[in-house]
N, CA, C and O atoms as CSV, one atom per row, in Angstrom:
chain,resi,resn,atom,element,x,y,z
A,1,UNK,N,N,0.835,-1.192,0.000
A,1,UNK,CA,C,0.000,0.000,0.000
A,1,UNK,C,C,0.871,1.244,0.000
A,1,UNK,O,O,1.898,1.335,0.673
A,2,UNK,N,N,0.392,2.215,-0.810
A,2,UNK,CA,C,1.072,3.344,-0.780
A,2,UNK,C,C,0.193,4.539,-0.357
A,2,UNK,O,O,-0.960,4.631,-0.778
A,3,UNK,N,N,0.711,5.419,0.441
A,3,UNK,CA,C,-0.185,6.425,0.617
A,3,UNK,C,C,0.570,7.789,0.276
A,3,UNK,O,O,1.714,8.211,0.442
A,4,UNK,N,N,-1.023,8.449,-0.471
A,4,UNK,CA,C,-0.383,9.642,-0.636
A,4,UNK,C,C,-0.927,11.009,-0.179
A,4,UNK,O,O,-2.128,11.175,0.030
A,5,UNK,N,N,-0.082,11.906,-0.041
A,5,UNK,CA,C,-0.905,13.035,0.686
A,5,UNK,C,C,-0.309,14.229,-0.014
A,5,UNK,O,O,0.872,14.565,0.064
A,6,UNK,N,N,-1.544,15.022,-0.923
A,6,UNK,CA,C,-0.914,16.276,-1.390
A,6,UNK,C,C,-0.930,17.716,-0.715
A,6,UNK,O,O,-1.716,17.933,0.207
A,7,UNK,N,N,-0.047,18.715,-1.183
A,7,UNK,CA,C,-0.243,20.215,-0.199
A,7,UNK,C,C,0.541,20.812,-1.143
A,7,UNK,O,O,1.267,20.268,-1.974
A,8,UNK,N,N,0.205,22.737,-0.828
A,8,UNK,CA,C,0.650,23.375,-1.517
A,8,UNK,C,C,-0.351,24.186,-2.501
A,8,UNK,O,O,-0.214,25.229,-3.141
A,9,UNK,N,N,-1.172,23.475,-2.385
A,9,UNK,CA,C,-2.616,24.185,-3.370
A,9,UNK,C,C,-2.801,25.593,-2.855
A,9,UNK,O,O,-2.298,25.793,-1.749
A,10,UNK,N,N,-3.528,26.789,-3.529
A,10,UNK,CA,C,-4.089,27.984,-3.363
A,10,UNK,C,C,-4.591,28.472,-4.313
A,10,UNK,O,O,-4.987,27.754,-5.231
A,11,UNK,N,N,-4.732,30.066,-4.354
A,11,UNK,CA,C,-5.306,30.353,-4.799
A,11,UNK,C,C,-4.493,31.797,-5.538
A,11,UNK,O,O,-4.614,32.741,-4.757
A,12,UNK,N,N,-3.874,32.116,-6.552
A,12,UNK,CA,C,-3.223,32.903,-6.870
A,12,UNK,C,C,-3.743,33.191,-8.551
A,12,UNK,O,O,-4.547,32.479,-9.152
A,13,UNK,N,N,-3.030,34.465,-9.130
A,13,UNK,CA,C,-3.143,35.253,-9.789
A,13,UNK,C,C,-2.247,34.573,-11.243
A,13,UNK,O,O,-1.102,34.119,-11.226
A,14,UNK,N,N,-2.911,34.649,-12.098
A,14,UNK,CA,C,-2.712,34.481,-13.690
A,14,UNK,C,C,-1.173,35.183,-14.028
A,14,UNK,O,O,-0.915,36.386,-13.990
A,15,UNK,N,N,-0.296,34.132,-14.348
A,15,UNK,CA,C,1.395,34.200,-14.163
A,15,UNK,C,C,1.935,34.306,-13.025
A,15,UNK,O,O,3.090,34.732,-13.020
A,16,UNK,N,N,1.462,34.053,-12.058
A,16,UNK,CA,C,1.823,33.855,-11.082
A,16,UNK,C,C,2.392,32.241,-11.156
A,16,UNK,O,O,2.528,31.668,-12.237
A,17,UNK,N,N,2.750,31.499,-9.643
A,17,UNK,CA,C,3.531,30.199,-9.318
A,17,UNK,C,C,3.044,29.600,-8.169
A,17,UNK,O,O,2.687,30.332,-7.247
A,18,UNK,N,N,2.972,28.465,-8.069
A,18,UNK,CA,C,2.762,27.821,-7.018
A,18,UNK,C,C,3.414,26.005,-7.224
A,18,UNK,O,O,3.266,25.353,-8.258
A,19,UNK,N,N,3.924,25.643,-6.312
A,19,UNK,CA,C,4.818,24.790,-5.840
A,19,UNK,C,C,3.453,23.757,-5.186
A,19,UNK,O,O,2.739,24.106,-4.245
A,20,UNK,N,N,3.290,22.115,-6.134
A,20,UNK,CA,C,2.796,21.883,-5.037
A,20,UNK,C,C,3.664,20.511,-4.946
A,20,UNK,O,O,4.353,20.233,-5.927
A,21,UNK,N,N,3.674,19.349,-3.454
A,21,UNK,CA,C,4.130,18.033,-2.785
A,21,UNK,C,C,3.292,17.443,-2.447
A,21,UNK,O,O,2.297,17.865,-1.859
A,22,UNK,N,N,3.591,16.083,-2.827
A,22,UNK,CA,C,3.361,15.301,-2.606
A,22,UNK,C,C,4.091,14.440,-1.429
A,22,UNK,O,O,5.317,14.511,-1.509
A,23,UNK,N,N,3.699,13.801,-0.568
A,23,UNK,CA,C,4.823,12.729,0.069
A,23,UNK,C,C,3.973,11.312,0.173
A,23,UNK,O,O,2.889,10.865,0.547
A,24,UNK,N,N,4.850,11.042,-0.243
A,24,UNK,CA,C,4.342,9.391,0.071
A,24,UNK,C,C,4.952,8.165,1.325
A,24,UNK,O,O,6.063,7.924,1.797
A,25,UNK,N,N,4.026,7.786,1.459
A,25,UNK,CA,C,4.230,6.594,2.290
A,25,UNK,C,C,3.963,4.749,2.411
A,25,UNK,O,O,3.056,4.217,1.771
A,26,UNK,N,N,4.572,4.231,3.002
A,26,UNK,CA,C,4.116,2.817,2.854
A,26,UNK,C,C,5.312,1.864,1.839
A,26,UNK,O,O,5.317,0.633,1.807
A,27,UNK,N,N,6.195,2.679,1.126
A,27,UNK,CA,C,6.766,1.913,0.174
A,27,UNK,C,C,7.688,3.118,-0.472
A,27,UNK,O,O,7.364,4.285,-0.691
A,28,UNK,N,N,9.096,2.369,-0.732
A,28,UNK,CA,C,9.808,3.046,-0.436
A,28,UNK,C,C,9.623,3.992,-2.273
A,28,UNK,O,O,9.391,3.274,-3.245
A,29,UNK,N,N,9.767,5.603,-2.482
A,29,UNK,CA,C,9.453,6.125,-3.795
A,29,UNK,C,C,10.046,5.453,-4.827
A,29,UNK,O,O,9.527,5.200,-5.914
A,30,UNK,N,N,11.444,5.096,-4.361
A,30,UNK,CA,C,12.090,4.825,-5.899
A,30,UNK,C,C,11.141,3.507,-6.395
A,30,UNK,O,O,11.127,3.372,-7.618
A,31,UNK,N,N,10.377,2.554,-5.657
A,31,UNK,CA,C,9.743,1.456,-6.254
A,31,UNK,C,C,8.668,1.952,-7.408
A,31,UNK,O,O,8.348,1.277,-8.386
A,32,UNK,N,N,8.108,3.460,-7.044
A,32,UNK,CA,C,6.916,3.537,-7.874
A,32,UNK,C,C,6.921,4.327,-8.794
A,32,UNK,O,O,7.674,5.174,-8.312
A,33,UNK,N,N,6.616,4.746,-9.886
A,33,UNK,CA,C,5.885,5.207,-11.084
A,33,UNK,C,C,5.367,6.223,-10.464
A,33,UNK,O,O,4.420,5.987,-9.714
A,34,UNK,N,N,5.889,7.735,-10.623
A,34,UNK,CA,C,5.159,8.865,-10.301
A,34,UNK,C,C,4.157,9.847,-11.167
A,34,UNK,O,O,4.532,10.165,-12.295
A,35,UNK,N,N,3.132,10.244,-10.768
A,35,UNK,CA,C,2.387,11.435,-11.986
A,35,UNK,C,C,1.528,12.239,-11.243
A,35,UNK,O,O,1.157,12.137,-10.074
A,36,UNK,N,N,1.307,12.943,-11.990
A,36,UNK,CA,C,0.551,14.211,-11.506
A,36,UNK,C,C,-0.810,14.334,-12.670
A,36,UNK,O,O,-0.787,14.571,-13.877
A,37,UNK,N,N,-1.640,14.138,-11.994
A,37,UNK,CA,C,-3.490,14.249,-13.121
A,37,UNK,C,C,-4.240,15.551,-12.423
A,37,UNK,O,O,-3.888,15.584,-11.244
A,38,UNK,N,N,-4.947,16.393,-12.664
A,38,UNK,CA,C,-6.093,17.459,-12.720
A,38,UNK,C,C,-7.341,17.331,-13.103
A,38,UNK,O,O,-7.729,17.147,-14.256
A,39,UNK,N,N,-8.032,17.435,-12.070
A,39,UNK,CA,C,-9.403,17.830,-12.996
A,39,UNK,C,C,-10.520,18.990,-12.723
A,39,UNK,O,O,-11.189,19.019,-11.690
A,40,UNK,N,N,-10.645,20.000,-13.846
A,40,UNK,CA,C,-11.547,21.085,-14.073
A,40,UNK,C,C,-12.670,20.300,-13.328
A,40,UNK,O,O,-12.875,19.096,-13.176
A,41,UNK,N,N,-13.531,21.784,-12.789
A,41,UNK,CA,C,-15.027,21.593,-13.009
A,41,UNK,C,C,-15.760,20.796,-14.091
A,41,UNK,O,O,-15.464,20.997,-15.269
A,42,UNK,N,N,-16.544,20.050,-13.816
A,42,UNK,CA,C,-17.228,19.669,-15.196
A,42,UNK,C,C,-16.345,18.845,-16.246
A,42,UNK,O,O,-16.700,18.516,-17.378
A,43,UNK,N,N,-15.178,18.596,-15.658
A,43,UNK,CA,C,-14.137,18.041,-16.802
A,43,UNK,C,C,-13.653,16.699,-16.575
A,43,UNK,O,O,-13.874,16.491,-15.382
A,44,UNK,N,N,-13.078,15.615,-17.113
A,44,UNK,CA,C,-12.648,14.403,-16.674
A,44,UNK,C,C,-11.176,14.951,-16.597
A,44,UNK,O,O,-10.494,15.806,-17.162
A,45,UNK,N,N,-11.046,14.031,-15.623
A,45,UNK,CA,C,-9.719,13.979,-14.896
A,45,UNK,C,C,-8.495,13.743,-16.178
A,45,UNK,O,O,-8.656,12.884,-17.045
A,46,UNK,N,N,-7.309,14.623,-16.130
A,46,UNK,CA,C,-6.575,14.760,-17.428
A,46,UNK,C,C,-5.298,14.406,-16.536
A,46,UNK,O,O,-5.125,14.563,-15.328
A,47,UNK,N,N,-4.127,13.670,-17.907
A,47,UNK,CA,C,-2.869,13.623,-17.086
A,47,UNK,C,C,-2.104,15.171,-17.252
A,47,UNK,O,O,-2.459,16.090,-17.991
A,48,UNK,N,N,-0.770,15.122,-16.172
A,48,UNK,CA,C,-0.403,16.303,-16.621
A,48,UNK,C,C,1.147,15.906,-16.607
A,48,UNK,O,O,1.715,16.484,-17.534
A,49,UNK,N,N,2.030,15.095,-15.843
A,49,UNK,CA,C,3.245,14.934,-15.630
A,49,UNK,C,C,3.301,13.517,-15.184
A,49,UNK,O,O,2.519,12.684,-14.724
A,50,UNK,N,N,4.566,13.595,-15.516
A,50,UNK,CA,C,4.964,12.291,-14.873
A,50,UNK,C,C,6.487,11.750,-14.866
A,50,UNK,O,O,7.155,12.626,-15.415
A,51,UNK,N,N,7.260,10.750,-14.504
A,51,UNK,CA,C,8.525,10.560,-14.357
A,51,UNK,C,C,8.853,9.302,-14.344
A,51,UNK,O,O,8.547,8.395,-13.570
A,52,UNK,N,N,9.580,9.336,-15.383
A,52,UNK,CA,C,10.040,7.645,-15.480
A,52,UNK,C,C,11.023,6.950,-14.603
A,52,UNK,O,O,12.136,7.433,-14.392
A,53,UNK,N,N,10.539,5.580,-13.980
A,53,UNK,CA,C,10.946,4.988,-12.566
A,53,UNK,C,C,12.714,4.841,-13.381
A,53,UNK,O,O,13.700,5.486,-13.026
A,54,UNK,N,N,12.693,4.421,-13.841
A,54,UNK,CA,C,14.034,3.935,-14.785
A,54,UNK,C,C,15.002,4.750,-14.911
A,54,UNK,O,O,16.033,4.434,-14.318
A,55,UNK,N,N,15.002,5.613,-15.442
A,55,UNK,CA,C,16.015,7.085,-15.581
A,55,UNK,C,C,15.723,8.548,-15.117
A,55,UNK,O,O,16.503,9.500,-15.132
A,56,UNK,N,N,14.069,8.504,-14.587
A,56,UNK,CA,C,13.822,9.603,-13.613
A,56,UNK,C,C,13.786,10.946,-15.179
A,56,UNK,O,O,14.171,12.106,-15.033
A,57,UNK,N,N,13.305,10.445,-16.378
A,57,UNK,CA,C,13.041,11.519,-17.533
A,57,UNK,C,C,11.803,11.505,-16.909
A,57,UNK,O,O,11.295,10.781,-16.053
A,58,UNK,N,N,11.311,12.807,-17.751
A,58,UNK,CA,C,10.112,13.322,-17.807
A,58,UNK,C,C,9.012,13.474,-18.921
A,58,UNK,O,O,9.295,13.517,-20.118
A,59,UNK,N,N,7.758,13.551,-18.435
A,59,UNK,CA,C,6.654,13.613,-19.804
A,59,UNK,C,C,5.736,14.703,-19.524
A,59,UNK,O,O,5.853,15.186,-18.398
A,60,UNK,N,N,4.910,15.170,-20.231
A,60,UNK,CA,C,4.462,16.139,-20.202
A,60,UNK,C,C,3.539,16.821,-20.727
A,60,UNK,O,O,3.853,17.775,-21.440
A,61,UNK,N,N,2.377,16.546,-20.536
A,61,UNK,CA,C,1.282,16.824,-21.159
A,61,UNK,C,C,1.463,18.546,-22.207
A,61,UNK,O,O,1.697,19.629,-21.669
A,62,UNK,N,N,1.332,18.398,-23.280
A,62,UNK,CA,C,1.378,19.898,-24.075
A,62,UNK,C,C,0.910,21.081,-23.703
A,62,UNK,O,O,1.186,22.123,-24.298
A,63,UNK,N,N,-0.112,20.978,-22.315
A,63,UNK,CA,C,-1.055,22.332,-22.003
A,63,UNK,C,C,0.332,22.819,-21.341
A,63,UNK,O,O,0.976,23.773,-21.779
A,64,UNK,N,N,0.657,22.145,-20.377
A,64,UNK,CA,C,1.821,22.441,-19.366
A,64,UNK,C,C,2.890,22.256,-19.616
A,64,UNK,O,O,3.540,22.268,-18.571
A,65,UNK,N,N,3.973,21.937,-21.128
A,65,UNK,CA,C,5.162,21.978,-21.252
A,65,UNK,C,C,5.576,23.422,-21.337
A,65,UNK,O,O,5.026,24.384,-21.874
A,66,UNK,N,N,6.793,23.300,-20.601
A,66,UNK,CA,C,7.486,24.687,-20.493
A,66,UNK,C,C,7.342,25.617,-19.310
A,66,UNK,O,O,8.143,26.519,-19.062
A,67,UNK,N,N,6.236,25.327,-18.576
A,67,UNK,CA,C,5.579,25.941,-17.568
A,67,UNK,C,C,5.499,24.989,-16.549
A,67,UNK,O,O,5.604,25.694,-15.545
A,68,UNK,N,N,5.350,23.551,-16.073
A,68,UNK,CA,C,5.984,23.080,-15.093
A,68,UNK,C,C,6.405,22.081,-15.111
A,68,UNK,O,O,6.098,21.341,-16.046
A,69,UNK,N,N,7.400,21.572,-13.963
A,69,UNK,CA,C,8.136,21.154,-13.940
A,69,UNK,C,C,8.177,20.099,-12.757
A,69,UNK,O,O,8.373,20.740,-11.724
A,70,UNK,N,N,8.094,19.030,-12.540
A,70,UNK,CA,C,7.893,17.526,-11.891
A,70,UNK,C,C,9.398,17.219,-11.989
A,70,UNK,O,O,10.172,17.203,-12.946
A,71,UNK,N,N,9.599,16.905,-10.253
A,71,UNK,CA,C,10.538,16.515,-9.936
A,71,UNK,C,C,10.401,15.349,-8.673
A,71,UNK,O,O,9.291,15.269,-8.147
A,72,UNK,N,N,11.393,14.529,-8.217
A,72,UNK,CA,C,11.277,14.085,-7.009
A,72,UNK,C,C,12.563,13.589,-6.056
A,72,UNK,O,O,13.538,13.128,-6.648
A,73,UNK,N,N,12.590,13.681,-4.451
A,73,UNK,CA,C,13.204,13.792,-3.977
A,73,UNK,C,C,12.959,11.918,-3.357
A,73,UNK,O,O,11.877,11.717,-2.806
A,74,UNK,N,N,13.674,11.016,-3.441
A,74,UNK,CA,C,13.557,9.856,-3.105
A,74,UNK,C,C,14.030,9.916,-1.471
A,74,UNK,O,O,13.640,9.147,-0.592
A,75,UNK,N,N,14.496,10.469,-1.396
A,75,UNK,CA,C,15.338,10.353,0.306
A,75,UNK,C,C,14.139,10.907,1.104
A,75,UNK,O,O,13.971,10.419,2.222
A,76,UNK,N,N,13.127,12.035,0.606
A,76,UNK,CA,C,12.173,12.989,1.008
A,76,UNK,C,C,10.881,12.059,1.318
A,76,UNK,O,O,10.014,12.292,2.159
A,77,UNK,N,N,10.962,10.909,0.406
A,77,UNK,CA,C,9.655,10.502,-0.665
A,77,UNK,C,C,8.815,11.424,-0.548
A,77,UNK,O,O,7.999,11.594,0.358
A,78,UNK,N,N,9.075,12.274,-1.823
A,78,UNK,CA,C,8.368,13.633,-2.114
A,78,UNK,C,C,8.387,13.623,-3.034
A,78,UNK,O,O,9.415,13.093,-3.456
A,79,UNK,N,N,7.485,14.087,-4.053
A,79,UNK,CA,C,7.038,14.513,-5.754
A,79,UNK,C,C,6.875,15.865,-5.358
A,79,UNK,O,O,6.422,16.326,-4.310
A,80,UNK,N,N,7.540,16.701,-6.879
A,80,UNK,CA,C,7.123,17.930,-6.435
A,80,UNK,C,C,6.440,18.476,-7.987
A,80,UNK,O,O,6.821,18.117,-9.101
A,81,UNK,N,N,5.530,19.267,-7.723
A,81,UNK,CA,C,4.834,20.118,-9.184
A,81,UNK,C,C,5.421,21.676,-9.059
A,81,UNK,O,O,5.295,22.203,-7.954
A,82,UNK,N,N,5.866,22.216,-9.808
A,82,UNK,CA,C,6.353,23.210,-10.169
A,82,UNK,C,C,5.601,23.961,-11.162
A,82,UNK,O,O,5.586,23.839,-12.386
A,83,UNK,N,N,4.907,24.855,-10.306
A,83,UNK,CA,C,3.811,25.449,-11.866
A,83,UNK,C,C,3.933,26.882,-11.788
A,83,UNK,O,O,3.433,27.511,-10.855
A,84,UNK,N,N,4.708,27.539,-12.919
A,84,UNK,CA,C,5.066,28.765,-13.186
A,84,UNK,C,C,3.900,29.126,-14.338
A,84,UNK,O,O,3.108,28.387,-14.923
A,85,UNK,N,N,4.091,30.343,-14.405
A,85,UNK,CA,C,3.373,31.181,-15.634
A,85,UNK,C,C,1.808,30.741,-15.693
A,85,UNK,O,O,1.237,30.865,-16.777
A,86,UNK,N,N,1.068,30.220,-14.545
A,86,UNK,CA,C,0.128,29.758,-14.294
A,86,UNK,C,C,-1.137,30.804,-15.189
A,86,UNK,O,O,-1.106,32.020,-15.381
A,87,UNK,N,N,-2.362,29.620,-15.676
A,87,UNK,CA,C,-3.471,30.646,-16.447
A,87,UNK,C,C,-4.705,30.230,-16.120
A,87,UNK,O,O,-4.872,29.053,-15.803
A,88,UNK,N,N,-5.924,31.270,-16.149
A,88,UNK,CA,C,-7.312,30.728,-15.241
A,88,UNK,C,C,-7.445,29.161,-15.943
A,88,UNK,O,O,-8.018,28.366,-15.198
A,89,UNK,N,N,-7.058,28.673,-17.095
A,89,UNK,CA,C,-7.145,27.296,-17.250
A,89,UNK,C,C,-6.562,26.239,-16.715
A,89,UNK,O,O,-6.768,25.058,-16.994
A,90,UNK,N,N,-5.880,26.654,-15.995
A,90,UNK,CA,C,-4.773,25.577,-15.113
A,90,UNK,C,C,-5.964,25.211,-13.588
A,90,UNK,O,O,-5.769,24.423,-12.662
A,91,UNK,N,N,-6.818,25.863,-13.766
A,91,UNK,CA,C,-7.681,25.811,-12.229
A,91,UNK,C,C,-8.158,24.292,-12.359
A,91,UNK,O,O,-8.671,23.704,-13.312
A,92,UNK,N,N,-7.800,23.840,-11.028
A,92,UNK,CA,C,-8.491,22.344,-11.419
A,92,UNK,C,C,-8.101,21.959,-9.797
A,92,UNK,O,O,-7.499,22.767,-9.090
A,93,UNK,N,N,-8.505,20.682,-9.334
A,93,UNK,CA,C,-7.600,20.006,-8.392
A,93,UNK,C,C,-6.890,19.322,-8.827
A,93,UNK,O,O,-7.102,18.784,-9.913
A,94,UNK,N,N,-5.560,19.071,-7.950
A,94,UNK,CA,C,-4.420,18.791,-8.427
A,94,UNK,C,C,-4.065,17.175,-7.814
A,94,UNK,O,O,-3.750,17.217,-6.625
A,95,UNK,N,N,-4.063,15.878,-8.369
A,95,UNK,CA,C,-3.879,14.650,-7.718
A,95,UNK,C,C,-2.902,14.247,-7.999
A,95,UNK,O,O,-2.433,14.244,-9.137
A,96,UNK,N,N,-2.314,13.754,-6.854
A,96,UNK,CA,C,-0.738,13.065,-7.154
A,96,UNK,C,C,-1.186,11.263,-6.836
A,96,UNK,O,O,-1.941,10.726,-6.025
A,97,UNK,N,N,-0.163,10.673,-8.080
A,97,UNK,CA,C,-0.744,9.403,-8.204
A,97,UNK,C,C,0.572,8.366,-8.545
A,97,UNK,O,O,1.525,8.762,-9.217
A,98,UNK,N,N,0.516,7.407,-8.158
A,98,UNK,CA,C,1.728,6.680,-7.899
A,98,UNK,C,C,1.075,5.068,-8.418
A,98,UNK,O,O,0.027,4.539,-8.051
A,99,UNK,N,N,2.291,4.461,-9.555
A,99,UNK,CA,C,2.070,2.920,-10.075
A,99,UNK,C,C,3.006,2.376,-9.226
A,99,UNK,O,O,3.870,3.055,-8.672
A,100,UNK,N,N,2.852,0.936,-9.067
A,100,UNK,CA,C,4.370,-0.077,-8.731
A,100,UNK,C,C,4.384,-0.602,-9.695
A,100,UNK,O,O,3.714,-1.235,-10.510
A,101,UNK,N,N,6.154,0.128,-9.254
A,101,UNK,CA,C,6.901,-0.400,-10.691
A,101,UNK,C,C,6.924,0.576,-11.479
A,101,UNK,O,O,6.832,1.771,-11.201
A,102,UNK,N,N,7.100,-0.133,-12.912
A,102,UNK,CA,C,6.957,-0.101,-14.250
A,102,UNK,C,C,8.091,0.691,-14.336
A,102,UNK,O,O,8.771,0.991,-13.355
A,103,UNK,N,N,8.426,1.199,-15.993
A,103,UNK,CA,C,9.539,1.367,-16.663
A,103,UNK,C,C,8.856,2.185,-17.747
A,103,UNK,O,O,9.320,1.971,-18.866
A,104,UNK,N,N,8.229,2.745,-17.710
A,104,UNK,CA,C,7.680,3.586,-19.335
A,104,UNK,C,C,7.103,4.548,-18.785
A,104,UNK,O,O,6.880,4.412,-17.582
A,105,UNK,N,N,6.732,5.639,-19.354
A,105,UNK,CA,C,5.732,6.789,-19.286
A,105,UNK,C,C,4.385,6.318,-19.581
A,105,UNK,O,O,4.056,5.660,-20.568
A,106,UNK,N,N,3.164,6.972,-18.027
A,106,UNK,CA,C,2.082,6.140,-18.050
A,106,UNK,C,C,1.306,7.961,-17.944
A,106,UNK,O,O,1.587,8.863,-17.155
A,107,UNK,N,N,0.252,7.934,-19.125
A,107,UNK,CA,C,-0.484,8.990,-18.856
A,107,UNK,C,C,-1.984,8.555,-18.529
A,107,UNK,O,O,-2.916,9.313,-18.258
A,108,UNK,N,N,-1.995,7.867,-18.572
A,108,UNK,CA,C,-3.934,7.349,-18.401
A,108,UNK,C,C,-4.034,7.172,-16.740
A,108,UNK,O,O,-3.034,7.081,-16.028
A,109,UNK,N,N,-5.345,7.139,-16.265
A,109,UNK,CA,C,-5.400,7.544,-14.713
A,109,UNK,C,C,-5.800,5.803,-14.704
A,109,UNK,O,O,-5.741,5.207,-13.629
A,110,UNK,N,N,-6.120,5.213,-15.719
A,110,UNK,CA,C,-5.945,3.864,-15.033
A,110,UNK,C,C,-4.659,2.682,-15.121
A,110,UNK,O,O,-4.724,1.465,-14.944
A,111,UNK,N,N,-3.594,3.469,-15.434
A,111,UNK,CA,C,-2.159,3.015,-15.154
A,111,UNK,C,C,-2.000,2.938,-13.835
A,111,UNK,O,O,-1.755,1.782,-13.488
A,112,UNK,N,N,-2.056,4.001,-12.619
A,112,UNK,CA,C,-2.062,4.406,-11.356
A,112,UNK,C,C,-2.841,3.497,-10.425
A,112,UNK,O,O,-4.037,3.319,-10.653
A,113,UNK,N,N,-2.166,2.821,-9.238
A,113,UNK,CA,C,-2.941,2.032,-8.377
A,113,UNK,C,C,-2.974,3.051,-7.088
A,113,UNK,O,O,-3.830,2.833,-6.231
A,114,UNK,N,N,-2.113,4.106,-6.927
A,114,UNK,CA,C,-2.894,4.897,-5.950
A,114,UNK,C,C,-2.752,6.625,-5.693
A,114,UNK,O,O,-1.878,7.382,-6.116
A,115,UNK,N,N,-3.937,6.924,-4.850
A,115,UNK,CA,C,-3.963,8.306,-5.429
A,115,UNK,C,C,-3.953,9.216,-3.883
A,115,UNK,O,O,-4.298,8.759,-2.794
A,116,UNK,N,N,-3.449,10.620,-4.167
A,116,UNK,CA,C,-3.441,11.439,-3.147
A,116,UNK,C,C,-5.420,11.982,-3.091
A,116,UNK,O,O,-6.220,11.684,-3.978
A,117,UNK,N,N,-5.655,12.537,-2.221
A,117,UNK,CA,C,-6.703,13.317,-1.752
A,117,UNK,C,C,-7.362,14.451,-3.156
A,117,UNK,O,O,-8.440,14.753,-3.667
A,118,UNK,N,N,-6.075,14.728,-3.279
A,118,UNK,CA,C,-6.287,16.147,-4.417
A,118,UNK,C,C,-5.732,17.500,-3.521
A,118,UNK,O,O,-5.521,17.439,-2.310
A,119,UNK,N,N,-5.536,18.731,-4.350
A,119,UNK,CA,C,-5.604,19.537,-3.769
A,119,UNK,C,C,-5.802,20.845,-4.213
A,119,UNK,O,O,-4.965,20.847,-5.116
A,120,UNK,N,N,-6.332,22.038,-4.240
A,120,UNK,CA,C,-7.182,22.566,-5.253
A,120,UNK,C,C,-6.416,23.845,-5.528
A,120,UNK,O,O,-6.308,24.692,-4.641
A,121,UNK,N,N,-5.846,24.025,-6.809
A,121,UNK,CA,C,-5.094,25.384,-7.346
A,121,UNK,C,C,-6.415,26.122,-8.559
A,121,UNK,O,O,-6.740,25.976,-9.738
A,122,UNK,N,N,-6.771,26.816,-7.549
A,122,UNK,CA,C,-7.305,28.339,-8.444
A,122,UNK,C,C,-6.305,29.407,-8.763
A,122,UNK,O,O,-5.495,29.928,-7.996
A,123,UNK,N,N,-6.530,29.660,-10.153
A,123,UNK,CA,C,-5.871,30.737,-10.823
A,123,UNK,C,C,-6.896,31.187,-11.310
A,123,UNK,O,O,-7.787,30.647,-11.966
A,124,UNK,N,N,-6.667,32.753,-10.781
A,124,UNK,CA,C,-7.634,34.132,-10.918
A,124,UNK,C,C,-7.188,34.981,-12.318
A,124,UNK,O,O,-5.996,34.977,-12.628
A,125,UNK,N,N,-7.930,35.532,-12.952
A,125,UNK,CA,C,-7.755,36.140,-14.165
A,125,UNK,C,C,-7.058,37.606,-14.057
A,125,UNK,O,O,-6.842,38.264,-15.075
């Protein structure tokens, strides 16, 4: 079992930044498959990041390339979202989600066997 717990969510201004973490528990990070999914009001849940267990590259959904940035601290077991140049479309809650295992870039939310709470980033116009 892995557990996850996200923070860092608010509520800030269009180009503005916000930093959000994840930490996990139950199993040690380097075992799992990390990503980061969102979902709008009214919207199905979308991927947005993620990090390959294998060489620790990155993927990156097109809304958000260039603008943030997924990292993780294994010693921490911490995922981190890095979201610069933020726009009222980025508003969504923010879920951090973790596979065991694997070796490839996983964007679908049913790759993921477990998920954080969410945590909710509004960006104001």
């Amino acid at each position: 079992q892995v557990q996850l717990v996200e923070s860092g969510g608010g509520l800030v201004q269009a180009g503005g930044a916000l930093r959000l973490s994840c930490a996990a528990s139950g199993r040690p990070l380097s075992s799992n498959t990390m990503g980061w999914f969102r979902q709008a009001p009214g919207k199905e849940r979308e991927f947005v990041a993620t990090i390959r267990r294998s060489d620790g590259s990155r993927y990156y959904a097109d809304s958000v390339k260039g603008r943030f940035t997924m990292s993780r601290d294994n010693a921490k077991s911490t995922v981190y979202l890095q979201m610069n140049s933020l726009k009222p479309e980025d508003t969504a809650i923010y879920y951090c989600a973790a596979r065991s295992g694997g070796s490839d870039y996983y964007t679908h939310d049913y790759e993921y066997n477990y998920w954080g709470q969410g945590t909710q980033v509004t960006v104001s116009s």
